[in-house]
Every structure is written in C-alpha cells, then in structure tokens.
N, C-alpha and C positions, 0 to 999 in steps of 0.2 A: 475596358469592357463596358458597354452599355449599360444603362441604369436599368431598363427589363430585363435585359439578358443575365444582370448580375441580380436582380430578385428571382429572377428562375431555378437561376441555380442555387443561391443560397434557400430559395424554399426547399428543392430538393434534397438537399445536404439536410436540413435542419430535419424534414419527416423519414429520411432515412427508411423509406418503403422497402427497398430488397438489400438483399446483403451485399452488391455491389456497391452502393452507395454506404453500407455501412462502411467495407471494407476500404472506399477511397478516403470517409473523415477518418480513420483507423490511420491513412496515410498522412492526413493533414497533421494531425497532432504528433507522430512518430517524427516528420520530418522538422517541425519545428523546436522539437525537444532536442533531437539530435543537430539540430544548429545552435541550442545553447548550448549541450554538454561540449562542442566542439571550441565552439567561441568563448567560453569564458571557463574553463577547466584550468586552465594556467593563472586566475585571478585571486590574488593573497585574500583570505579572510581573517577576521579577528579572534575566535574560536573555534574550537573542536565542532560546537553544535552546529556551526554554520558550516563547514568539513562536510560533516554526514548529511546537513540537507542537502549537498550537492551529490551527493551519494544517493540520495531517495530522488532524487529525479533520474537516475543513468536506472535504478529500478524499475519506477513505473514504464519508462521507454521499452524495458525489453517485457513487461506484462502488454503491454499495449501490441509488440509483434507478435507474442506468443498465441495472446488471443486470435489477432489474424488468422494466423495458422489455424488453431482449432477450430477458426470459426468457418474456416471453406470446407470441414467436413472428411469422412472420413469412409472410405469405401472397403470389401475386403474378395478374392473370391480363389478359391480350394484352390488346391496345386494342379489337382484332375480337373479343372475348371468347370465341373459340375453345378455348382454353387456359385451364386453374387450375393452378395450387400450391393447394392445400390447406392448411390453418396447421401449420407443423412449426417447430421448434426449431434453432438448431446449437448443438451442445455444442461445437465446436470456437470457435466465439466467445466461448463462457459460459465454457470454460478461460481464454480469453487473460487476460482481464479478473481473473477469481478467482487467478491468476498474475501478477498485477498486486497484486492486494489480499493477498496474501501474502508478497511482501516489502515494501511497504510498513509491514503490521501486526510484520512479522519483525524489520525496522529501526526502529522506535520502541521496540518490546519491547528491542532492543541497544543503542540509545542510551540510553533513558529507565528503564530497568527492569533491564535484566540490569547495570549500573554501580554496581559496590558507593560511589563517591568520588566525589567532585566534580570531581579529577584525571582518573581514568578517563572521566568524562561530558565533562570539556573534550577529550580525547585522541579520543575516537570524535565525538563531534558535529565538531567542528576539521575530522577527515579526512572525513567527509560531505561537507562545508561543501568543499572542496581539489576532490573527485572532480569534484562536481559544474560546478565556476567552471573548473578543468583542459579539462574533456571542451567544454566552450563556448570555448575559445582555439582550439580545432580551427577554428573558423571563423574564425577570423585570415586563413588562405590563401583566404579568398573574398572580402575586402577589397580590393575595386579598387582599386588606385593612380589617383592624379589626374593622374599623365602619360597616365593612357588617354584623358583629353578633351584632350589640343595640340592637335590638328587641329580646336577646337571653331569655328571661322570656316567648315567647308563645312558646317556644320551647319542645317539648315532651322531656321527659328523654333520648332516642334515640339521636335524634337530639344534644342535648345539650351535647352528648359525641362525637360525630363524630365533634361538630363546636372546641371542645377543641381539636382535633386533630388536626385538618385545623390550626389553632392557634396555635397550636406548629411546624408545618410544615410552616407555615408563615414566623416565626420568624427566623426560620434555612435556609431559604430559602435567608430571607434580610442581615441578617450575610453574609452569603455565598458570596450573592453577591458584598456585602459593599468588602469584605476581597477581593475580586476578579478585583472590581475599583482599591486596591491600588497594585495590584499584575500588574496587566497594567500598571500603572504608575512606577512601580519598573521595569519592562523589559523597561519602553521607558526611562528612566533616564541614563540602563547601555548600550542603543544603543547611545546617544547624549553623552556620558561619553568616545567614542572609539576613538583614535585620527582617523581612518579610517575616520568614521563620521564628526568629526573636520575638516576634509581637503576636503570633498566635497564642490564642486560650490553650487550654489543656485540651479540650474536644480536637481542636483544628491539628493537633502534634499528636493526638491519641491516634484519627484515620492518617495520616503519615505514615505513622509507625504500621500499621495494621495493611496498610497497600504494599508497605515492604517488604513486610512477611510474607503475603501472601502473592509477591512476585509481581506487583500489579505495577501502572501509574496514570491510571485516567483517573485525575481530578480536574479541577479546576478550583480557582479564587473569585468569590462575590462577596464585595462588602467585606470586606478582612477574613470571610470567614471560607474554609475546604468547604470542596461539595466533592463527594465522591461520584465516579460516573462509571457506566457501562457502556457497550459499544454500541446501544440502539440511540442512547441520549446524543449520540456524538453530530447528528443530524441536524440537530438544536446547537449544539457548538460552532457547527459550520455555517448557519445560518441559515439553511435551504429551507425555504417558505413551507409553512406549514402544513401537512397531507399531503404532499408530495414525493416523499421517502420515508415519511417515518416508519413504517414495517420494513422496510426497504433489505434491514439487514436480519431480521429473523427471517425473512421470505429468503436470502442468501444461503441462509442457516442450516436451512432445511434440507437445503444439499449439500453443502458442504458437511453432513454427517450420514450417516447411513439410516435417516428416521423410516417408519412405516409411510411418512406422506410422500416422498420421495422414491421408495419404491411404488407405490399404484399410481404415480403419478406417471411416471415412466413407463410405465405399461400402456398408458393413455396415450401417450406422443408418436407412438410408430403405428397404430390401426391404418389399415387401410382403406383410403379415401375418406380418413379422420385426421391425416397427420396434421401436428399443429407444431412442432419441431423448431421448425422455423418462424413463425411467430413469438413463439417463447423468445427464442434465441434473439430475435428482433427487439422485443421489450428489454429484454436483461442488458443486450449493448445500450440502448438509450441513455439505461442508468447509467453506463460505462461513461456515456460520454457528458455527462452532465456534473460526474465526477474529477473525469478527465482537466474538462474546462475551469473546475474551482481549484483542482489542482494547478494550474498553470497561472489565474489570476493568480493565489494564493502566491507561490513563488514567485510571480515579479515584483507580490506587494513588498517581499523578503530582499529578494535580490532587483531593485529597480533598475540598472544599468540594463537588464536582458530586455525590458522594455525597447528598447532602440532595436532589436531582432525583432520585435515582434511587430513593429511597426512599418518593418522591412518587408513582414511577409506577402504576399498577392493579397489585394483587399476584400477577395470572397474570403480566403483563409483567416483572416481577421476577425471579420464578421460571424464565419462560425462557430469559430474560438468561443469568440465572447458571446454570441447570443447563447448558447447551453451554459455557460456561468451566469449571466444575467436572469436567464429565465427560471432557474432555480433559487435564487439571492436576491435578483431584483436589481433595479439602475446602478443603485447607492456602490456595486460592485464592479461596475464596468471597467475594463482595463484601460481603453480608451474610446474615441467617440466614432468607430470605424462605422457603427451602423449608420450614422449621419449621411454615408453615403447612398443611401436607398432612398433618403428624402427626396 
C-alpha cells in the first residue's frame, strides 16, 4: 500500500467517525484474535494460570462479536404492520457489555502483567481462583435434601421419575461442591506456602484474609507492602495515561445498573431530531478499542511466540492495533515499531 494511502486509512480507522468504520476495527481485532486462539491453542503451558489466560482471550473474542451485533442496532415492527421502530442503537446495552470487557481486560492486566514475581502471580491468580469457587458454595443452600422425597410412595409414576432425577442431580451437585471446599483450601495453602506471603506484616495478611472473606482479589504488591484496589483504580494498574479513563468505569456503572441517571438519560437519546444514540455508541466503542488494544499488547507481553501473528498481519492492521494501545500507555508499550511505516 502506499505510504498516503496507508495514512488515510489508518487516520480513518483510528477516528472511527461512523459505525462502519467502527464495525470494520471490531473486524480487525476479532480476526487476529481468532488467528491466535487457532494458531497456538494446541501449545503446552506451564500452569493452570497460563491455561485460563488462554481461556480469557477465546472470551474477549466473542464480547468483541457480540458487540458487533448489538452495535448494527435493532429495529421492530407489529404483526399488523401498523407500527415500526426504525433501526436505533441502545448504548445502555453497549455499556453493559464494554463493562464487562473492562474488567475482564483489567484483571488479566493484574494478574498477568502488573506481577512483578512469580509469588505475586501465584498470590493474585490463587485469590481469583477462591472468589470465584467461594461465590458458587452460595448455592450449597439450594441443594435439596433427600429427606424432601420420604413421602416418594404417593408419588405418581411421573413424579417418582423426575424425583430420581433431582436425586442424582443432588448428589452431583454435593460431590461438586465437597471437591470444590478442598480446591479452596488447595489455592489457600499454595498462597500461605509463598515466601512473598511469609514475609508480610500482620497488616499486609490482615487485607488477604479480609478480600477472601469477602469474595474479593484486586490487590496488588508495592514496596512489600498489599494495597487493596477497586475496579476504578484498575486504570492506574494498567497504565492508561492519566484523565483519559479514569471515570471511565463508573460512567460504565451507570448503566450497567438500573440508576435514576441512566433512566433520563435514555429518555434523552431517542428525541426527535435530538437523537445522539449514535454518538454515544460511538464514544463507548472508542473505549472498546483502546481496551481492546492493551488487551492484545498485554498478552503478547504473556505469550511472545503470538508476536510472529501479529507481525504477520497487513501492516494497517498492525498500526491500528498498536496506535489505541500506545495512545492510551504511551511508546514505552508498543508491540512493535509497525508505525515506522508512516515515516
């Protein structure tokens, strides 16, 4: 491609004006994601945690087409064709979802990336690994007892087959969870087993203990010492230059719950010859893709063999990639020096 012809385009891609142009970087990155999971899914790793990051890339992949979808819009009209909806957008669904894919991307970036030790990566993957197997024991209390079929003799024939169901689904269900108790207690043995852990104060073992209880595991390690975090700090974790996301994720928030700003807001988005639907929707992808793009450095910084795919790919593709990681992070994060080609 010509060196104008490949600044035309990549300015285009990069200001993403209509959703056409959304919808084709939405392609770029879908397509080189799914040339990793294809290319390197059959490649031995050395742990479980390196396992499921390859697991959280085959995710984002299908958030990123789901999105597509939602984002071409959504039209409706009566059986007696009386009625039309006309094609409009909701951004309040387009948030949920990019609120979704933000901390997903946030928490691989905290486990995988921001872990300076090996320690450190067993101590945060470990409490992931707790949160998640804890928050599923909740359903313990939904586990029928098998004293609830005594009475199975008034039982119709019907009945008496659907209760032998229940009762083998009981039993798989108590299993499961039994096996699951000592699968927690196997992650908390190899987090108290790390000398990292060893060498905490009482403070730094007090919020440990306290993010377990309470089903959590955004921390991180500065200076020997926990810093407990929430999902807005995670911004700062990832590195993304400063006032460029930081509301990023309670503006997500906002929709992603049924708040009062969230409903008059929506009432604001479809006025006629006010609509701004699309706009929204325009801004919220941006974040998608600037996400998108740390995401992707981020895992080759993990997995650097995928590097050779991405060096593979057309050299606009490259360029876009990395300029929404870079422009968000700054050079110091570049994947490689693809933009050299615009000089």
């Amino acid at each position: 491609m010509e060196k104008e012809k490949l600044r035309t385009e990549c300015l285009r891609l990069i200001r993403c004006d209509t959703m056409s142009d959304c919808h084709e970087l939405i392609d770029i990155y879908s397509d080189f994601i799914f040339k990793v999971i294809i290319n390197y899914q059959m490649d031995e790793v050395d742990s479980n945690s390196k396992a499921d990051a390859k697991i959280v890339l085959q995710m984002i992949f299908t958030k990123l087409l789901n999105l597509k979808q939602v984002t071409k819009g959504i039209a409706h009209t009566t059986k007696d064709g009386t009625l039309t909806l006309k094609n409009i957008v909701d951004p309040t669904i387009v948030a949920c979802l990019i609120r979704n894919a933000y901390e997903t991307i946030s928490i691989f970036n905290l486990i995988y990336v921001n872990t300076k030790t090996d320690d450190e990566r067993v101590i945060l993957y470990n409490l992931w690994c707790i949160s998640g197997l804890k928050n599923r024991q909740k359903f313990e209390r939904y586990t029928k007892s098998l004293a609830d079929f005594e009475d199975e003799e008034n039982y119709t024939p019907e009945q008496i087959k659907i209760s032998e169901l229940h009762k083998i689904q009981i039993e798989k269900n108590k299993e499961k969870l039994e096996l699951e108790k000592h699968q927690i207690n196997k992650y908390l043995d190899q987090i108290k087993q790390t000398n990292l852990y060893k060498s905490l104060n009482q403070e730094g073992i007090r919020i440990i203990d306290e993010v377990i209880k309470k089903k959590d595991y955004k921390i991180k390690f500065s200076d020997g010492k926990v810093v407990k975090l929430i999902w807005q700090d995670l911004t700062n974790v990832m590195q993304i230059k400063e006032g460029l996301m930081d509301d990023i994720y309670t503006y997500f928030s906002l929709y992603s719950h049924p708040s009062n700003v969230s409903v008059f807001q929506f009432a604001d988005l479809y006025k006629v010859g006010e609509e701004y639907f699309a706009e929204m929707t325009n801004f919220q992808l941006k974040n998608l893709f600037m996400l998108t793009s740390i995401f992707i450095a981020d895992y080759i910084k993990l997995f650097p063999n995928v590097l050779e795919t991405f060096n593979r790919l057309d050299i606009k593709d490259q360029i876009i990639i990395n300029y929404h990681n870079t422009f968000a992070r700054g050079n110091t994060f570049s994947i490689n020096n693809s933009h050299l080609n615009l000089d």
